[in-house]
Backbone as a ProteinNet text record, in pm:
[ID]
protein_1_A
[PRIMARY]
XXXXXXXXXXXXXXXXXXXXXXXXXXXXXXXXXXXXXXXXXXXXXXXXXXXXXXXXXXXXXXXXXXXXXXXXXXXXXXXXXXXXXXXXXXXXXXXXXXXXXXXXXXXXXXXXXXXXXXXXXXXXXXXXXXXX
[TERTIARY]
-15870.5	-15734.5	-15675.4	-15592.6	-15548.3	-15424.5	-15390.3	-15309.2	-15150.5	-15142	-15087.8	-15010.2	-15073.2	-15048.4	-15004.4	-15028.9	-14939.9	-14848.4	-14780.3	-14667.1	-14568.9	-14460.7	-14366.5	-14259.5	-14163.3	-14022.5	-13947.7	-13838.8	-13679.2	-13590.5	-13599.3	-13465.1	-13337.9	-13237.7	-13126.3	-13007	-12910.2	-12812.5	-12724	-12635.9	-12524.6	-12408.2	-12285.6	-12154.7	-12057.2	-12043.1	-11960.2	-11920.2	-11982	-11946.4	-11873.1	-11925.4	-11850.2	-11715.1	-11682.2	-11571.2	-11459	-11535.3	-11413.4	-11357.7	-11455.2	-11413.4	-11332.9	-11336	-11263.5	-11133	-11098.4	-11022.8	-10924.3	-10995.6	-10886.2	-10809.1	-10938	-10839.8	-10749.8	-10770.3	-10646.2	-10528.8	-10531.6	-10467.4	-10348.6	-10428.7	-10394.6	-10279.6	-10378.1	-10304.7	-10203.9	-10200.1	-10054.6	-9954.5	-10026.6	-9870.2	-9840	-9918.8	-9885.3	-9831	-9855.2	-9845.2	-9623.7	-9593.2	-9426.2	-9392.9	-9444.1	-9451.7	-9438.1	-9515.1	-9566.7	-9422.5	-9350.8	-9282.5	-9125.9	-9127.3	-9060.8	-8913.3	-8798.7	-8697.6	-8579.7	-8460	-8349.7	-8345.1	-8196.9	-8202.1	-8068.7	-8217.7	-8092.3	-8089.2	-8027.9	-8010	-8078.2	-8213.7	-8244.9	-8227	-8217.4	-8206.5	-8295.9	-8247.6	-8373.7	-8379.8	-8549.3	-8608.6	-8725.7	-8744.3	-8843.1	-8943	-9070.5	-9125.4	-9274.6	-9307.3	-9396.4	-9406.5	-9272.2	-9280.1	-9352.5	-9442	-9508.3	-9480	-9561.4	-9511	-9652.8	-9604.3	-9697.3	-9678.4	-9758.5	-9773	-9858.5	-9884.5	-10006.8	-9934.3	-9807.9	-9683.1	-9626.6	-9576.4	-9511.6	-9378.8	-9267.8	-9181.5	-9032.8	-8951.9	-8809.1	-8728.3	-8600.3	-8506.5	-8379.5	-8280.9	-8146	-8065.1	-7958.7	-7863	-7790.4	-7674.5	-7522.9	-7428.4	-7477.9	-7393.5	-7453.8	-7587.7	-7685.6	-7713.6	-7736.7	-7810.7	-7997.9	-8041.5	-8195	-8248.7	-8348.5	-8438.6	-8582.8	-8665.1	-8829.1	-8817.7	-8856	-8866.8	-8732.9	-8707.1	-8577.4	-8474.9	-8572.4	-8501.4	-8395.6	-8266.6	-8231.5	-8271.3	-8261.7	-8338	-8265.2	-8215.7	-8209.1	-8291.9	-8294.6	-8402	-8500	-8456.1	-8537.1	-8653.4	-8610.6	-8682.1	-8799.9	-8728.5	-8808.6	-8925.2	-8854.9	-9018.7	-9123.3	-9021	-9185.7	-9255.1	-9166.8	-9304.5	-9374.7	-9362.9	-9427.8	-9586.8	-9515.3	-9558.9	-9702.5	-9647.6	-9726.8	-9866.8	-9835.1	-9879.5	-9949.7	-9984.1	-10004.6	-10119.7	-10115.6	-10238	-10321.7	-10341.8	-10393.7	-10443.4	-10344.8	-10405.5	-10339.6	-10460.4	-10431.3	-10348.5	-10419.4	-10350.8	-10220.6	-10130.2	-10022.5	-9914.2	-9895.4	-9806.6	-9703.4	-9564.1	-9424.8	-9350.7	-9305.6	-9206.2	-9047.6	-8976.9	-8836.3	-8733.7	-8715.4	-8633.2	-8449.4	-8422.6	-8285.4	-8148.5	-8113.7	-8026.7	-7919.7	-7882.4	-7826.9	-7689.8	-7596.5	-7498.7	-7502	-7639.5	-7642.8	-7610.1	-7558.4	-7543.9	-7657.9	-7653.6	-7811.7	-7850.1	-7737.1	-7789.4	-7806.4	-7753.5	-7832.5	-8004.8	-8096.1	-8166	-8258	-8214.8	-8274.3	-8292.3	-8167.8	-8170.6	-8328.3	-8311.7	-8477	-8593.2	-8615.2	-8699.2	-8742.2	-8652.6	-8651.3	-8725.1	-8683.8	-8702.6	-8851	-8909.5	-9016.5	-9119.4	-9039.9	-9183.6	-9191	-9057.4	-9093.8	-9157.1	-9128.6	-9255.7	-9391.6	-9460.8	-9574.5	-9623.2	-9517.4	-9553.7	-9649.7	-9669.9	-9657.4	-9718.9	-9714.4	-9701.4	-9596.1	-9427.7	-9334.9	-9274.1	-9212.3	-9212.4	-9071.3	-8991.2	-8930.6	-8925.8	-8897.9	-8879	-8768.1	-8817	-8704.1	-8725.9	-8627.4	-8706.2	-8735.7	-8835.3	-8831.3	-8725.3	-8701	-8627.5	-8596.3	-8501.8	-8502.2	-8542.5
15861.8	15905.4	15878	15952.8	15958.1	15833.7	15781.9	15704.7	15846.6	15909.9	16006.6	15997.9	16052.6	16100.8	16006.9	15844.9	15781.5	15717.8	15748.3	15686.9	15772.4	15775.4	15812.6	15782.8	15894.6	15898.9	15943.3	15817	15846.5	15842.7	15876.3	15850.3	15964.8	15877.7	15935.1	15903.2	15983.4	15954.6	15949.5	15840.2	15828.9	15842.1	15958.6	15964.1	15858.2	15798.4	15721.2	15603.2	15533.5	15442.2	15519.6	15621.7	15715.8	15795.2	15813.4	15879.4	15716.3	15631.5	15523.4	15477.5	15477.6	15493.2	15582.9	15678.9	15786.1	15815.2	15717.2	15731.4	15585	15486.8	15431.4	15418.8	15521.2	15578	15666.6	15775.7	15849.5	15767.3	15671.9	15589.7	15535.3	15483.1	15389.5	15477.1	15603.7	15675	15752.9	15761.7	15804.6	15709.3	15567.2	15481.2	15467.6	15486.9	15454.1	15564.9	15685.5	15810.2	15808.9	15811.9	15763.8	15684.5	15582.4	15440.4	15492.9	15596.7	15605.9	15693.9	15737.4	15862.4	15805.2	15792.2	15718.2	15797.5	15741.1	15793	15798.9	15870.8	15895	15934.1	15884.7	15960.9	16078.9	16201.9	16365.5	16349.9	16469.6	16578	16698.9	16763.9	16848.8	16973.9	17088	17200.1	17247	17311.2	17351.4	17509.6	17508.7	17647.2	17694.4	17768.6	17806.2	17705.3	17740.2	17604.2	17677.4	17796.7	17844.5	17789.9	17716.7	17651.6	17532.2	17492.4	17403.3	17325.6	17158.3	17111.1	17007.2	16992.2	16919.2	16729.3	16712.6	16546.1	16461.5	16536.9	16492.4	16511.7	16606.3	16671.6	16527.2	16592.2	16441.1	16501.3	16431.8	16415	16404.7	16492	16525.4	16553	16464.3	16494.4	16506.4	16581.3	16615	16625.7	16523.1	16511.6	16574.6	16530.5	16614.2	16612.3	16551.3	16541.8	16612	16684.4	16730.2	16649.7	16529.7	16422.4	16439.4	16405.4	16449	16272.2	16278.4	16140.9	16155.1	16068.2	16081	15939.5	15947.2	15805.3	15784.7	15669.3	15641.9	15585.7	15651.3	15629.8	15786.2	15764.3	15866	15884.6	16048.1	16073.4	16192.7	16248.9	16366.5	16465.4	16567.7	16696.1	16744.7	16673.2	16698.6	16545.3	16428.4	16366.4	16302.5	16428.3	16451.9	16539.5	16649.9	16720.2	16632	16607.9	16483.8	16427.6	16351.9	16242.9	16339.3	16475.4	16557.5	16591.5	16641.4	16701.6	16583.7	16453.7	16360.5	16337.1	16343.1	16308.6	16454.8	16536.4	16667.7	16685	16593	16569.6	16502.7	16406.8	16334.5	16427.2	16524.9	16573.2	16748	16826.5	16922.9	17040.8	16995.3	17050.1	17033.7	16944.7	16865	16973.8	16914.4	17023.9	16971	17022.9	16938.8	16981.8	16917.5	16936.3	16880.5	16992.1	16989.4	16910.1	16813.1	16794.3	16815.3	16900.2	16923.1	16885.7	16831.5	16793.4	16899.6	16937.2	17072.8	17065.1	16995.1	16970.2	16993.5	17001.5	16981.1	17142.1	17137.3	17296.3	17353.1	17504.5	17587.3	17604.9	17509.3	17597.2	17478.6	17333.8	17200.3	17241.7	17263.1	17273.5	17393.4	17516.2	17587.3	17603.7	17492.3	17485.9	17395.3	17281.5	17203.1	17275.8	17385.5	17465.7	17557.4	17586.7	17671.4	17607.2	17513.5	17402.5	17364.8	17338.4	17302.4	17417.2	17547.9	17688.9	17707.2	17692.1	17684.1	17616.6	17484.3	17410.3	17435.7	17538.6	17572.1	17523.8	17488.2	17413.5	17537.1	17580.2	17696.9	17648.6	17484.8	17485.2	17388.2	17482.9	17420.8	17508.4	17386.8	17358.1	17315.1	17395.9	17300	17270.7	17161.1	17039.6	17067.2	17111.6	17136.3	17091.6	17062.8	17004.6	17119.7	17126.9	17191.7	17259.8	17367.3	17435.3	17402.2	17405.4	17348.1	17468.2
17428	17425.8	17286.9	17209.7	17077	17078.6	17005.3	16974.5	16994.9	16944.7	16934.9	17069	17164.8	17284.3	17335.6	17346.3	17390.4	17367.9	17214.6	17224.1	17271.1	17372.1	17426.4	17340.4	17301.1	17194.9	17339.7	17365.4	17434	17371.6	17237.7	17177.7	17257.7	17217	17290.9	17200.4	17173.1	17105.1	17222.1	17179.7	17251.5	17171.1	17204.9	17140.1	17160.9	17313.6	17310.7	17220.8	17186.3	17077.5	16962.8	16944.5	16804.1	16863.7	16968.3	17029.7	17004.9	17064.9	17118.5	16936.1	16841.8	16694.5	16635.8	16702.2	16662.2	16703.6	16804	16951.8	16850.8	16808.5	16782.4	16645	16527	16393.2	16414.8	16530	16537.6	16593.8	16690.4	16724.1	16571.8	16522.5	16418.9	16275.2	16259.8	16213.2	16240.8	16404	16470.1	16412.1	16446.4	16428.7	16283.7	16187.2	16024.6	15980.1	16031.1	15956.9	15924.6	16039.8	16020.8	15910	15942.7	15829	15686	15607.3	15487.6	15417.2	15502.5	15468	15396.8	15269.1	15212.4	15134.5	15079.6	15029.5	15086.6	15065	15141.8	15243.7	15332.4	15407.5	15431.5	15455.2	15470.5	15596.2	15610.3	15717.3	15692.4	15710.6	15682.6	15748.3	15718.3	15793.1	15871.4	15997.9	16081.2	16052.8	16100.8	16070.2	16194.6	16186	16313.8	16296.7	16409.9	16441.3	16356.2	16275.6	16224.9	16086.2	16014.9	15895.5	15864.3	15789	15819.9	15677.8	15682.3	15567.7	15522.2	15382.8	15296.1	15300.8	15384.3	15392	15289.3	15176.4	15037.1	14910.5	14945.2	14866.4	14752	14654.2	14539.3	14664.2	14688.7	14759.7	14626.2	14661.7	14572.7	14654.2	14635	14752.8	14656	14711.6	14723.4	14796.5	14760.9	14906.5	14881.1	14978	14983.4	14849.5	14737.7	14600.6	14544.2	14567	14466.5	14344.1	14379.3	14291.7	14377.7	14261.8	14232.4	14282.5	14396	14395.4	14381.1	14315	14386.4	14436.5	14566	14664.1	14663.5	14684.2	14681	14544.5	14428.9	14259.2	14221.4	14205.6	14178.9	14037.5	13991.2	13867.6	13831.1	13694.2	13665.2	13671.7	13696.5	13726.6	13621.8	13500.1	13396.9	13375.9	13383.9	13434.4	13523	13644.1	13762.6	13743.5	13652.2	13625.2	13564.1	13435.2	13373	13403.9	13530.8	13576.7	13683.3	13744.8	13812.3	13710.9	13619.5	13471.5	13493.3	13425.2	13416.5	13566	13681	13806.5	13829.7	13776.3	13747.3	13665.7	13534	13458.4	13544.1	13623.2	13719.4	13819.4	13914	14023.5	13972.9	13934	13916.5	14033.8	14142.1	14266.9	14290.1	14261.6	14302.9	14358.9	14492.8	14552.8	14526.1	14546.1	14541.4	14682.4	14730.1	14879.9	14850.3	14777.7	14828.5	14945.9	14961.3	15074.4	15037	15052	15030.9	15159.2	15195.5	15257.9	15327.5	15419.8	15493.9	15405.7	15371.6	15251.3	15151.6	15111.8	14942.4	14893.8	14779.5	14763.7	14657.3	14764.7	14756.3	14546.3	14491.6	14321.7	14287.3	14360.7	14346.4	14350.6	14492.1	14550.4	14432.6	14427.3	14371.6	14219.8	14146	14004.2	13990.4	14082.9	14058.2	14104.5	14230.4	14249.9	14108.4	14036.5	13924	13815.9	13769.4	13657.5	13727.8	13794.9	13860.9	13847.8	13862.7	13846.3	13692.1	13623.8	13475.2	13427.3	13470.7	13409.1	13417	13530.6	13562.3	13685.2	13773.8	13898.3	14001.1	14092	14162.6	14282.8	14316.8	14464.2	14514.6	14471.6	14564.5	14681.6	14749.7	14899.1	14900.7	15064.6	15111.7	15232.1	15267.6	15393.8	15450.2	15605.2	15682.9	15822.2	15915.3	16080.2	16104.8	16274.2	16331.2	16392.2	16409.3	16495.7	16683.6	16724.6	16869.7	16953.6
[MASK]
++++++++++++++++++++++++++++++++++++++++++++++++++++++++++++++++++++++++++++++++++++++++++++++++++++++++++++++++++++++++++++++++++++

């Protein structure tokens, strides 16, 4: 009889151990994902529920004075590009996400949308809730 023939292979993969791993990073990242989301606080405008948004986005907000923030540093809009500008050499992709405040007025909001495509931006965004 061949050596061959009698060794018997049961290997068996089992998923569960890799599900219950998987089961508790989504877990984990449910509860942090809130956590990370940093800056002022607006009132944003609602929009249908087909708008979707950038969570990897550099983050720029404008409130109801149309004063300019990144995070929670207020900044002039020309400022704001630079250090975009700068964070840009780093990640060529760099999206930007608008959060404009339902107050703020629309030539606040769209003067930095503007200043942002001139500079050569061409992936901005804005941040709005869902729609009810």
């Amino acid at each position: 009889m061949s050596r061959r023939n009698s060794i018997k292979s049961d290997a068996v993969l089992s998923l569960t151990p890799m599900i219950d791993v998987m089961i508790v990073l989504l877990a984990v990242f449910m509860v942090t994902a809130p956590m990370l989301t940093t800056g002022i606080d607006l009132d944003l405008p609602r929009a249908g529920s087909s708008v979707t948004s950038d969570d990897q986005a550099a983050q720029v907000s404008v409130d109801k004075a149309g004063r300019y923030y990144m995070g929670d540093t207020q900044m002039a809009a020309a400022d704001i590009v630079k250090k975009l500008a700068a964070m840009r050499g780093e990640n060529p992709k760099l999206a930007i996400m608008i959060n404009g405040d339902q107050g703020a007025s629309y030539g606040a909001v769209m003067g930095l949308m503007g200043a942002l495509k001139d500079a050569g931006f061409q992936r901005v965004g804005l941040r709005t809730k869902l729609g009810d």
